[in-house]
N, CA, C and O of each residue as an XYZ file, in Angstrom:
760
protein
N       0.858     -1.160      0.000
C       0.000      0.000      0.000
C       0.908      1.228      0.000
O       1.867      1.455      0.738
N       0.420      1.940     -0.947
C       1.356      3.700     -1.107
C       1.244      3.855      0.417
O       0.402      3.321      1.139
N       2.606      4.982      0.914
C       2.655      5.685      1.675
C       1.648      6.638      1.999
O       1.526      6.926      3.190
N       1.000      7.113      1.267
C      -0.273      8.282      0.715
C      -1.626      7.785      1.358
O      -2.514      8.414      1.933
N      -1.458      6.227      1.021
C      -2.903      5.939      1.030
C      -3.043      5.577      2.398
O      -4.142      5.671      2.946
N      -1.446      4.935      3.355
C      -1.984      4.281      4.620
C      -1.871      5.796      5.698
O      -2.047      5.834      6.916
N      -1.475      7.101      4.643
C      -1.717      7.738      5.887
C      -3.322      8.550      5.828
O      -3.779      8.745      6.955
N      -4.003      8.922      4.939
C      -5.170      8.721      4.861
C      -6.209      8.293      5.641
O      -7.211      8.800      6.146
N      -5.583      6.991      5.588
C      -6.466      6.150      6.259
C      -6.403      6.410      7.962
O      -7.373      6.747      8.640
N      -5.520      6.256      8.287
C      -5.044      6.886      9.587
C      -5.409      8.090     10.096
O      -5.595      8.334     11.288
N      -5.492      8.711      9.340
C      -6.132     10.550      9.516
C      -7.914     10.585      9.614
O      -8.649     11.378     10.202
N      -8.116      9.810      9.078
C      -9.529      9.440      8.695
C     -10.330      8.357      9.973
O     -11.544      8.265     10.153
N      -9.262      7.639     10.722
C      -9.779      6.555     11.583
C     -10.750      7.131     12.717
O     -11.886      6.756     13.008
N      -9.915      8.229     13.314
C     -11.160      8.804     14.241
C     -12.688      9.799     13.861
O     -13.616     10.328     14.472
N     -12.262      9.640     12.626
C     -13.997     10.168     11.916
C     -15.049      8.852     12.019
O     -16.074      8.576     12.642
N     -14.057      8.131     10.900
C     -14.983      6.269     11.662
C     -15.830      6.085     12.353
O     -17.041      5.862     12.370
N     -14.780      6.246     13.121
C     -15.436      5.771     14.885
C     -16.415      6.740     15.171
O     -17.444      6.347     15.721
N     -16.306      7.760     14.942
C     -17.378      9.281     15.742
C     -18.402      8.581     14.648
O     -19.308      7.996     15.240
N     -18.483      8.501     13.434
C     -19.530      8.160     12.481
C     -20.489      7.319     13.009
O     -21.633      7.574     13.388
N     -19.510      5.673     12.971
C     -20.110      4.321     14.031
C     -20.930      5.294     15.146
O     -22.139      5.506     15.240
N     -20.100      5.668     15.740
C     -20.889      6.328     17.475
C     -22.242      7.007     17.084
O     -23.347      6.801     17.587
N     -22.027      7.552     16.440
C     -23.505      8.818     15.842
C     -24.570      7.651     15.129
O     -25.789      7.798     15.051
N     -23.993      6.765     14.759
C     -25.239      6.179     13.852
C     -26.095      5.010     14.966
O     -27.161      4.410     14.828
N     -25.016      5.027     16.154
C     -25.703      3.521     17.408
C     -26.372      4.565     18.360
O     -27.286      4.176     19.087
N     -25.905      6.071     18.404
C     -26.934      6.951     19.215
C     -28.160      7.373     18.427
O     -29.165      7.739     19.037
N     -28.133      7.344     17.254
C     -29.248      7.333     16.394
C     -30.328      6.469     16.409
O     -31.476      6.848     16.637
N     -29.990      5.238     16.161
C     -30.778      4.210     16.435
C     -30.841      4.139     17.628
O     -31.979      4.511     17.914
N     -30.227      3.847     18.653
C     -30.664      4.012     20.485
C     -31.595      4.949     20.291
O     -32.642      4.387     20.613
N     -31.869      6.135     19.928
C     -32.854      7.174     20.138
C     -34.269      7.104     19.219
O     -35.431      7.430     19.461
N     -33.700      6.607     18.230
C     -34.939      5.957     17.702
C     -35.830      4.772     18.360
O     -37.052      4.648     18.278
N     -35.129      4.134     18.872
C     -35.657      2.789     19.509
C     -36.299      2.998     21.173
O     -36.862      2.131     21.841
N     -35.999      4.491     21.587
C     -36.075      4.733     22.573
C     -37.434      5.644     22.109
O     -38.354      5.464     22.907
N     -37.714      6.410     21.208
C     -38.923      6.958     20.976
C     -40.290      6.464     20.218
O     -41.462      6.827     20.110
N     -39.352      5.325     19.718
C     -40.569      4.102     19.920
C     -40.972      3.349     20.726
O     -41.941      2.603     20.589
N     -40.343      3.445     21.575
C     -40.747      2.659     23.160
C     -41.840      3.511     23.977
O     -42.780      3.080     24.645
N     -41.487      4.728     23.760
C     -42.195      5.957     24.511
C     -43.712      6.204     23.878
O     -44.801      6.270     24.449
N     -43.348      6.318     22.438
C     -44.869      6.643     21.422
C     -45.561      5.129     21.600
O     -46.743      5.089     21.940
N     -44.886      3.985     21.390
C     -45.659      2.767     22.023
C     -46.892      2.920     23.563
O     -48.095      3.054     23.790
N     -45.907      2.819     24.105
C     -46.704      3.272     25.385
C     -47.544      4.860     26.182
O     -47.909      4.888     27.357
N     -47.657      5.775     25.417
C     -48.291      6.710     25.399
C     -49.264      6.750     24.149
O     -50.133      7.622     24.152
N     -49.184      5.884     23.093
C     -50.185      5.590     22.486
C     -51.354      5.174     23.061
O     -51.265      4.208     23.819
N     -52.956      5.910     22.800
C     -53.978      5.723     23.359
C     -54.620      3.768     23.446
O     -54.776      2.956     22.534
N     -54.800      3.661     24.688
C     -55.824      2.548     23.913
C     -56.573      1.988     22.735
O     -57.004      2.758     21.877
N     -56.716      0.946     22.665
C     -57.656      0.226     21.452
C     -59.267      1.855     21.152
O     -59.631      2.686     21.985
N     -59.509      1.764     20.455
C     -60.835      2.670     20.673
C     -61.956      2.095     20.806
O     -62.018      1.049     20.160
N     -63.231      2.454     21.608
C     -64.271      1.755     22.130
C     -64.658      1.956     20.966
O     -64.431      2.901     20.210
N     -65.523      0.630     20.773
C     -66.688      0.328     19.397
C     -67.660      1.471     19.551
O     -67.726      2.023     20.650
N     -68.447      1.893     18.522
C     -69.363      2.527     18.439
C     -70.263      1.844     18.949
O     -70.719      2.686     19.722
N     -70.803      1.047     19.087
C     -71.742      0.115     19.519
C     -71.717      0.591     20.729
O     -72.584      1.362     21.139
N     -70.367      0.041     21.693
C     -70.304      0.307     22.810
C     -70.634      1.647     23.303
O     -71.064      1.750     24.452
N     -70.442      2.959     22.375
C     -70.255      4.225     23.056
C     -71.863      4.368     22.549
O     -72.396      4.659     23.620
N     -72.884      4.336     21.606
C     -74.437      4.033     21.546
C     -74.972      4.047     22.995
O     -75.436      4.896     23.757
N     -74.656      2.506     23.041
C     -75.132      1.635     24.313
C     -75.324      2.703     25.899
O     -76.255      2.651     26.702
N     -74.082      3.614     25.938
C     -73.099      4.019     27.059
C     -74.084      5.612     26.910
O     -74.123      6.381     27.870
N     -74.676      5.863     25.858
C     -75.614      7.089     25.092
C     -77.235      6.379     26.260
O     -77.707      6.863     27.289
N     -77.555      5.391     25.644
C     -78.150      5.232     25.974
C     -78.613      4.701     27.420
O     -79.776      5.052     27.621
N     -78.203      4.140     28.236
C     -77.945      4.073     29.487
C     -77.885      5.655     30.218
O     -78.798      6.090     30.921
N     -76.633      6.401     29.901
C     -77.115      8.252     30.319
C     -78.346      8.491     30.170
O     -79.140      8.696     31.089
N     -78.702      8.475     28.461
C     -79.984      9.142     28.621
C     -81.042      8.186     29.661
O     -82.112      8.793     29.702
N     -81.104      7.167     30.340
C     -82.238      6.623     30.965
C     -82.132      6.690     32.486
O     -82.745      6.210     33.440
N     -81.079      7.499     32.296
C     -80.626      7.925     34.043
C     -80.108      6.522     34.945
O     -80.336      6.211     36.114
N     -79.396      5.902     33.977
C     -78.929      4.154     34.337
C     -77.265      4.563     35.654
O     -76.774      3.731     36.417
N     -76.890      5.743     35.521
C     -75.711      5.714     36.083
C     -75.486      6.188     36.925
O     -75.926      7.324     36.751
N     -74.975      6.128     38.029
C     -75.346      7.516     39.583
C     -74.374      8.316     38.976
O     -73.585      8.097     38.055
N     -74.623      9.423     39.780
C     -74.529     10.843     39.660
C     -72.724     10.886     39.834
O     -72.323     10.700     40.983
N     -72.047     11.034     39.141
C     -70.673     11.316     39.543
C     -70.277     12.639     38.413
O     -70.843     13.092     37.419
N     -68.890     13.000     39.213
C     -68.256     14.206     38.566
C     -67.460     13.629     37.647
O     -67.025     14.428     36.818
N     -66.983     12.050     37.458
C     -66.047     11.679     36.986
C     -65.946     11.703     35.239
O     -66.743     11.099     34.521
N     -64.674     12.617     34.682
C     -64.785     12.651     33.191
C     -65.389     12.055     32.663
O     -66.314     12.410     31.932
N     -64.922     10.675     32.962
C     -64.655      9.721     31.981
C     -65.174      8.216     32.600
O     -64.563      8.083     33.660
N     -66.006      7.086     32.388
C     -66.587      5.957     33.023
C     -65.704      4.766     32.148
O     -65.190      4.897     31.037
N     -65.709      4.014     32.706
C     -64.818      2.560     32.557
C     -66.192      1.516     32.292
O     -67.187      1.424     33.011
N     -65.866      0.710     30.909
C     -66.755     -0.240     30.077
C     -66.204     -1.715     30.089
O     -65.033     -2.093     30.116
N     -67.271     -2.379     30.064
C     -67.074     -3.681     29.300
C     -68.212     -4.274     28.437
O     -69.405     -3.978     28.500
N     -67.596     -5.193     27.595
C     -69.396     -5.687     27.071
C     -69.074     -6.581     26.523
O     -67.903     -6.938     26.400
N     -70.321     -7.298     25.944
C     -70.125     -8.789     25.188
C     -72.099     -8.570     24.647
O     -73.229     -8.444     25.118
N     -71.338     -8.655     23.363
C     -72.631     -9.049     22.719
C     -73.326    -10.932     22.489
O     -72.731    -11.729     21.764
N     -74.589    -11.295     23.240
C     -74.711    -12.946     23.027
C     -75.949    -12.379     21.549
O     -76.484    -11.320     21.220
N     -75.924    -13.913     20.995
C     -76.954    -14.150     19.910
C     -77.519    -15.595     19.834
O     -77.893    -16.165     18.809
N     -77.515    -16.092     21.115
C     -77.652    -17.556     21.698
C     -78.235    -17.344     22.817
O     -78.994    -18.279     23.075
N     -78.229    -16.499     23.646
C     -79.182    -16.704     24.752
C     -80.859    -16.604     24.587
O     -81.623    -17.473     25.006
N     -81.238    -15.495     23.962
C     -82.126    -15.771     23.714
C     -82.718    -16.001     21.726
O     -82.670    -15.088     20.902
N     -83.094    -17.094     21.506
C     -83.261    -17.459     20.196
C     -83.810    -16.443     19.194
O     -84.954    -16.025     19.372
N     -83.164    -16.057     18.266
C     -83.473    -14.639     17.729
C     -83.278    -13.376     17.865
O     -83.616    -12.577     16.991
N     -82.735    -13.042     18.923
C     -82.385    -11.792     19.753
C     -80.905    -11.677     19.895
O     -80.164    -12.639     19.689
N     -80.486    -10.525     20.241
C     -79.468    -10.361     20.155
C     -79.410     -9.277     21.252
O     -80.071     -8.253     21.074
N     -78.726     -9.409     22.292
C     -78.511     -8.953     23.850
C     -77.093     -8.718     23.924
O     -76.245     -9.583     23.706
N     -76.816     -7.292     24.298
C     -75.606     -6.576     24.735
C     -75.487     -6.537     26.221
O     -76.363     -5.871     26.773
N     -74.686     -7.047     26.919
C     -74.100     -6.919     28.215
C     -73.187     -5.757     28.020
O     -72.435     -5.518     27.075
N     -73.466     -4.920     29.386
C     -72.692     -3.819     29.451
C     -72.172     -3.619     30.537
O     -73.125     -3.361     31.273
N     -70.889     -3.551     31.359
C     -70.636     -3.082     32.431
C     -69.795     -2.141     32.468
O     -68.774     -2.025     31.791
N     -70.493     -0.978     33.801
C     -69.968      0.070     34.255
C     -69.144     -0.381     35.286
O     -69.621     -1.099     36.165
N     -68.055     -0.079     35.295
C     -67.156     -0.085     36.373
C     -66.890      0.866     37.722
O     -66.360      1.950     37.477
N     -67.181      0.596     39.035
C     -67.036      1.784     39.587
C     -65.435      2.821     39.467
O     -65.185      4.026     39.480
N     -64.852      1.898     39.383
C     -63.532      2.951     38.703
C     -62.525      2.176     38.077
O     -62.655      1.025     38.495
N     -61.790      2.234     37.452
C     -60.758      1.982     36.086
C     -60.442      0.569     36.807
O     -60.878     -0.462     36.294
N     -59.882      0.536     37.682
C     -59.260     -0.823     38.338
C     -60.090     -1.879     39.647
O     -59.722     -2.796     40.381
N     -61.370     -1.128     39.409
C     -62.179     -1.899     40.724
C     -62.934     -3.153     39.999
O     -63.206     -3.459     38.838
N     -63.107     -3.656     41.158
C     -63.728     -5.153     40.499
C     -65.462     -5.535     40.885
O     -65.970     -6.643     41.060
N     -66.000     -4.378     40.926
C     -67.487     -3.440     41.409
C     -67.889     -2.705     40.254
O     -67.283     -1.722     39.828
N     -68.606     -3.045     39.907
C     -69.850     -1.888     39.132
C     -71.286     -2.455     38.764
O     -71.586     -3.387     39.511
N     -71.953     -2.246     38.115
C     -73.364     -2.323     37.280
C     -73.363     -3.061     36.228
O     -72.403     -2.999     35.460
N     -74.283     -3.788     36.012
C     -74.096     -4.644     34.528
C     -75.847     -4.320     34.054
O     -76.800     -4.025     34.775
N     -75.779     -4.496     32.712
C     -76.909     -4.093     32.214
C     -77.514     -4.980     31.127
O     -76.675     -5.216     30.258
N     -78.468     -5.435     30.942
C     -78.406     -6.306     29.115
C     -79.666     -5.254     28.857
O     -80.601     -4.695     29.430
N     -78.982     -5.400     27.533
C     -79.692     -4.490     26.248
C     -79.965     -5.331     25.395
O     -79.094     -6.139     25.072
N     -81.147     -5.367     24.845
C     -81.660     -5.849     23.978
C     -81.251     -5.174     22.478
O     -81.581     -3.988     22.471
N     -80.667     -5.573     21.291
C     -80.392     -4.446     20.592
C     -81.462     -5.056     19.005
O     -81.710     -6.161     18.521
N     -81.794     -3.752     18.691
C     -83.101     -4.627     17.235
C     -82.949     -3.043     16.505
O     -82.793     -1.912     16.966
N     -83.065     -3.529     15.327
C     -83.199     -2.405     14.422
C     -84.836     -2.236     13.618
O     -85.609     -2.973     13.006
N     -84.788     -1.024     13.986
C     -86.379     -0.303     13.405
C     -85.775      0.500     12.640
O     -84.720      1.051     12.954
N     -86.564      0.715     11.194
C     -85.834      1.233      9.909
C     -84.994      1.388     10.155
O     -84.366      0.452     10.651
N     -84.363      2.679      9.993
C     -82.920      3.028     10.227
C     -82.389      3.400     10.725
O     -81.401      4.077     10.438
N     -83.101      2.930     12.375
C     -82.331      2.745     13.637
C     -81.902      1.846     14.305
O     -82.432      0.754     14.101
N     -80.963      1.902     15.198
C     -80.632      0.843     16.092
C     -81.366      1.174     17.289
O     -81.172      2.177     17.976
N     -82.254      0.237     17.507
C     -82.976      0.526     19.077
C     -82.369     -0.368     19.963
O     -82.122     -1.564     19.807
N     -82.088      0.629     21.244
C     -81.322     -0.155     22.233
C     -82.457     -0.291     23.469
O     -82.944      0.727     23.960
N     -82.825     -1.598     23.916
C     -83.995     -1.832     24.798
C     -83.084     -2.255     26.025
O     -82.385     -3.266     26.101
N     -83.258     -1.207     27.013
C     -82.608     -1.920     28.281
C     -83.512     -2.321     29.218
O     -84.385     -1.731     29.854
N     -83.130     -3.430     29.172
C     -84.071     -4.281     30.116
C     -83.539     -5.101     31.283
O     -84.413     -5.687     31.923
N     -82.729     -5.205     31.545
C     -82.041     -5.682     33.243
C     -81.435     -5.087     33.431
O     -80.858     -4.602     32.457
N     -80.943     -4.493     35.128
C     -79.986     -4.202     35.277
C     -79.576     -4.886     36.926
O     -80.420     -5.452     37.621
N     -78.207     -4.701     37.316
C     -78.275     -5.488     38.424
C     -76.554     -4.316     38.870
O     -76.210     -3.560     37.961
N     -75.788     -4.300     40.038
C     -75.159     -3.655     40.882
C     -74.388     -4.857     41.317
O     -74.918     -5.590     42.152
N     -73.156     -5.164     40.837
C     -72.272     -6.692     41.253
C     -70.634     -6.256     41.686
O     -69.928     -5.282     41.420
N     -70.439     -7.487     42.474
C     -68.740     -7.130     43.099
C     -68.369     -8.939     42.803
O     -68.894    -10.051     42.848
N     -67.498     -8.466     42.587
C     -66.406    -10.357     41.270
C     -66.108    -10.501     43.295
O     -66.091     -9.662     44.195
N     -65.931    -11.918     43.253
C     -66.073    -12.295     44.811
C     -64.138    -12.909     44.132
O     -63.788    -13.109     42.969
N     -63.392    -13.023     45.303
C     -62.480    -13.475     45.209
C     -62.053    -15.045     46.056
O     -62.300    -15.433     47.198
N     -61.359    -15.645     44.972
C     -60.756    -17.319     45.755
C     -59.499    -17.201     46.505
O     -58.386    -17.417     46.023
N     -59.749    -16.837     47.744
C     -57.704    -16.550     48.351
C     -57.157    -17.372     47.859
O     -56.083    -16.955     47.424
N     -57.411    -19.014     47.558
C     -55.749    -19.625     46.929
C     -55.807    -19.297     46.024
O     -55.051    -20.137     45.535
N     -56.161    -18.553     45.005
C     -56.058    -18.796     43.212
C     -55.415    -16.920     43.531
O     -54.495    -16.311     42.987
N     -56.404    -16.483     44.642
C     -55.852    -14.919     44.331
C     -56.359    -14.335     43.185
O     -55.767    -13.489     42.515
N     -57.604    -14.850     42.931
C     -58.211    -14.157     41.751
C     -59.155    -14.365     41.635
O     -59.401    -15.371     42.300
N     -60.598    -13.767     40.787
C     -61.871    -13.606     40.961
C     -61.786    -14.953     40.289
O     -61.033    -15.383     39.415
N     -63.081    -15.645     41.158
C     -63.768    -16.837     40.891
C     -65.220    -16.868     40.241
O     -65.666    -17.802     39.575
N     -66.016    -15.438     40.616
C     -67.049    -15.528     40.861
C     -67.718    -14.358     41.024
O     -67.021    -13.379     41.292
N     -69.028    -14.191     40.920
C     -70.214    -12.941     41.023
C     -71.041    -12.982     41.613
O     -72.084    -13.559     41.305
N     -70.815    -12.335     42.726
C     -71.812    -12.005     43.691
C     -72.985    -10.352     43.534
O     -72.431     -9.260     43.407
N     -74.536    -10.452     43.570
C     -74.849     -9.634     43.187
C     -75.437     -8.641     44.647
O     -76.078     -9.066     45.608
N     -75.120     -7.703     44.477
C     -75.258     -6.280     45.394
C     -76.691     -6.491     45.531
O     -77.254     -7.158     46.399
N     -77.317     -5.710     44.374
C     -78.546     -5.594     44.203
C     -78.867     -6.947     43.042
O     -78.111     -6.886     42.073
N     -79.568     -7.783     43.018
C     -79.555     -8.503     42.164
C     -80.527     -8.083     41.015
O     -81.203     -7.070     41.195
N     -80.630     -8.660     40.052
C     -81.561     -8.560     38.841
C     -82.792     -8.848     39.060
O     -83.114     -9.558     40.013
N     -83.795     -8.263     38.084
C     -85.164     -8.985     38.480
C     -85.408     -9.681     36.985
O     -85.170     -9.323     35.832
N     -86.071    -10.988     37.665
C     -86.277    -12.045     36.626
C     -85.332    -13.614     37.441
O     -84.955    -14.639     36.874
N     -85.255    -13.376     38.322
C     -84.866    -14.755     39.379
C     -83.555    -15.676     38.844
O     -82.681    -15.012     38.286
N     -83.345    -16.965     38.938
C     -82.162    -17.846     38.991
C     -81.698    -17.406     37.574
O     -80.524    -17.036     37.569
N     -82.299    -17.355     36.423
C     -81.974    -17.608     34.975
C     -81.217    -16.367     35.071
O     -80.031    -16.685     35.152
N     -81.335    -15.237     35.095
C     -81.298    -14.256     34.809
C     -79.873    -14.436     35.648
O     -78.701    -14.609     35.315
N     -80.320    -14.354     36.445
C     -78.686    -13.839     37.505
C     -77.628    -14.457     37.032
O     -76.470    -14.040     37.046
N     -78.303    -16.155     36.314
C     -77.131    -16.575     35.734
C     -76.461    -16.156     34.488
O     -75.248    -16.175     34.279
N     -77.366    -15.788     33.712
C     -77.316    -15.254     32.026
C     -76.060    -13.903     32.917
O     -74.840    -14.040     32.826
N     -76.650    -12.840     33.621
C     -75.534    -11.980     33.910
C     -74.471    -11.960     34.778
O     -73.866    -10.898     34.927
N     -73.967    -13.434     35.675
C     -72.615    -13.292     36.135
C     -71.892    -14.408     34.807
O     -70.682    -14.622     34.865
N     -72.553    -14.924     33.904
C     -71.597    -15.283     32.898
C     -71.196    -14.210     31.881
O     -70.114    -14.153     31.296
N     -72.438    -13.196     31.735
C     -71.847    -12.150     30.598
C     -70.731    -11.353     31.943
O     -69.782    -10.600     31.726
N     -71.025    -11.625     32.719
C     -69.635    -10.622     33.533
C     -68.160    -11.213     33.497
O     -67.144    -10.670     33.066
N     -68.346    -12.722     34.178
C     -67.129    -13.394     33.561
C     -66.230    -13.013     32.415
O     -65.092    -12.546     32.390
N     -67.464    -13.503     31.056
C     -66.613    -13.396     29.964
C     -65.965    -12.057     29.692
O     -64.838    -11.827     29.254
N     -67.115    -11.063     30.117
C     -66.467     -9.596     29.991
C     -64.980     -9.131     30.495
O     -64.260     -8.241     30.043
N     -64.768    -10.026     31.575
C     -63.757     -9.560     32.677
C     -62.315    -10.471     31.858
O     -61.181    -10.405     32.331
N     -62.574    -11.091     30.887
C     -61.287    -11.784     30.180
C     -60.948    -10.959     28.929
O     -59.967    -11.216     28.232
N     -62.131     -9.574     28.579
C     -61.902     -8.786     27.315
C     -61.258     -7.365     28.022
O     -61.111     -7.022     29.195
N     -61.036     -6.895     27.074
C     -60.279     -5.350     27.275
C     -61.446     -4.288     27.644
O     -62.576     -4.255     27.157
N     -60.905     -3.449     28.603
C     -62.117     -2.734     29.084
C     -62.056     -1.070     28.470
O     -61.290     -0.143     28.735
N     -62.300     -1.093     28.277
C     -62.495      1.148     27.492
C     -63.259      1.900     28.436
O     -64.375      1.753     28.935
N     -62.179      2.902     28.561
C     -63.104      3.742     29.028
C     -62.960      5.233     28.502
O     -61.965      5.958     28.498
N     -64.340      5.487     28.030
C     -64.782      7.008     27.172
C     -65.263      7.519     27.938
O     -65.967      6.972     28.787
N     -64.848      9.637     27.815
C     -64.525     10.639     28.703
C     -66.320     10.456     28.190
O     -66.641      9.969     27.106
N     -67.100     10.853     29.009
C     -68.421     11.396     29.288
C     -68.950     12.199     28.168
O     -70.092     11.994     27.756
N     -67.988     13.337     27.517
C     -68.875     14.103     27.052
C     -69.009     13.148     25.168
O     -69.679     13.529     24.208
N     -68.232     12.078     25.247
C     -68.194     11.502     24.321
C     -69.651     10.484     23.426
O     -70.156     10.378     22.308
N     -69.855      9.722     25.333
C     -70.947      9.221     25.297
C     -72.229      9.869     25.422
O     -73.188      9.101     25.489
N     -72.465     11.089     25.467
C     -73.557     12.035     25.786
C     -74.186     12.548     24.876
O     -75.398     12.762     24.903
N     -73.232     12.870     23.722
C     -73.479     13.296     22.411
C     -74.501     12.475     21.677
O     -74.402     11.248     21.674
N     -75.643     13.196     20.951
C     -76.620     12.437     20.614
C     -76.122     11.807     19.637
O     -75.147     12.149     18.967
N     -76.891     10.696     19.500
C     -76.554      9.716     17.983
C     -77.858      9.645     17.251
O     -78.923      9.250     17.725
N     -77.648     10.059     16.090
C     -79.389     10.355     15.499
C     -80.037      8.800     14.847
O     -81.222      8.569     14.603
N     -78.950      7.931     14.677
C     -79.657      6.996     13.872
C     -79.522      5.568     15.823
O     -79.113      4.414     15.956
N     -79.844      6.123     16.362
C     -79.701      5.604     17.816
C     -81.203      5.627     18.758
O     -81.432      6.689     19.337
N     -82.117      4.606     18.905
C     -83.195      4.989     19.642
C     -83.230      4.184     20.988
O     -83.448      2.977     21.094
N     -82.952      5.158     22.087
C     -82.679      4.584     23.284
C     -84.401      4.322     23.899
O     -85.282      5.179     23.831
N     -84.577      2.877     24.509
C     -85.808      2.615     25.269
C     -85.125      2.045     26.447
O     -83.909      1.957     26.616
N     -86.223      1.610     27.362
C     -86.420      0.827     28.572
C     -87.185      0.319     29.071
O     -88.311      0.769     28.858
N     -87.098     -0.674     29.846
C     -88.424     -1.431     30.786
C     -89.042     -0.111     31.414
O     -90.271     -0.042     31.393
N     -88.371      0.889     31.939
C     -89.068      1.882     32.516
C     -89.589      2.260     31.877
O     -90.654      2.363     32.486
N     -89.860      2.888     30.314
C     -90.911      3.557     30.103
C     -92.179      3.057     29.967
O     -93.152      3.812     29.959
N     -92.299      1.618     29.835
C     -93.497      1.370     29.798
C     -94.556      1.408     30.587
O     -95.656      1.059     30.161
């Protein structure tokens, strides 16, 4: 190798290295602001269905009175419990991480070109816990449902299954907003 070329190279070695260095703090910082936008990325977004449902329940005065933004959901739609029908389980959570709230089934049926949401049970439940397992076993009801054994059972299984899905929870003024192709009923009005 010319004299020329190995000193070059030599003159040039600590640019290299600073180069290498700049391009592994580059990527470190990239990999580090995808870690960050990962996890400050919002939740899954609640179904429309769900935020309807959550419309309709407000409007029927289904929820006590709180200041809180924003209410914590779950739900499970069945199309097997009752033959032909199609019933939305809904639970309110008393807060983001409690294992207490309200469960509701909605009947859901479409009239022309609405979705009518018929709420027709509701019941006030706390998930009972198994000390050896250290984890909910079970549903015990506060206030129970009306409509006796069937019923209570139809809603600590829609609670179960609910409690193995992802729960959403939408700020209030979200669910409040009218939905025009949305017709909220109830056992109460009749």
């Amino acid at each position: 190798m010319p004299f020329q070329s190995r000193l070059f190279e030599r003159d040039f070695a600590p640019v290299k290295k600073m180069r290498r260095l700049a391009v592994k703090m580059i990527s470190l910082a990239v990999s580090l602001l995808a870690c960050v936008a990962a996890t400050a990325w919002p939740q899954e977004q609640p179904p429309q269905l769900l935020i309807r449902a959550a419309h309709c329940l407000a409007v029927k005065n289904n929820f006590p009175r709180s200041k809180a933004p924003s209410l914590t959901f779950g739900f499970l739609v069945d199309e097997k419990s009752y033959p032909g029908e199609k019933v939305m389980y809904v639970v309110t959570y008393a807060a983001p991480a409690r294992s207490n709230g309200l469960v509701f089934a909605i009947h859901l049926t479409q009239r022309d070109d609405y979705q009518v949401f018929d709420i027709q049970n509701n019941a006030s439940f706390v998930l009972t816990v198994d000390p050896r397992k250290e984890d909910y076993d079970g549903v015990s009801f506060v206030t129970p449902p009306l409509g006796g054994g069937w019923t209570q059972e139809r809603l600590a299984s829609a609670i179960q299954q609910i409690e193995k899905q992802p729960r959403f929870t939408i700020p209030v003024k979200d669910f409040l907003a009218a939905s025009p192709l949305t017709n909220c009923e109830s056992y109460t009005d009749r």
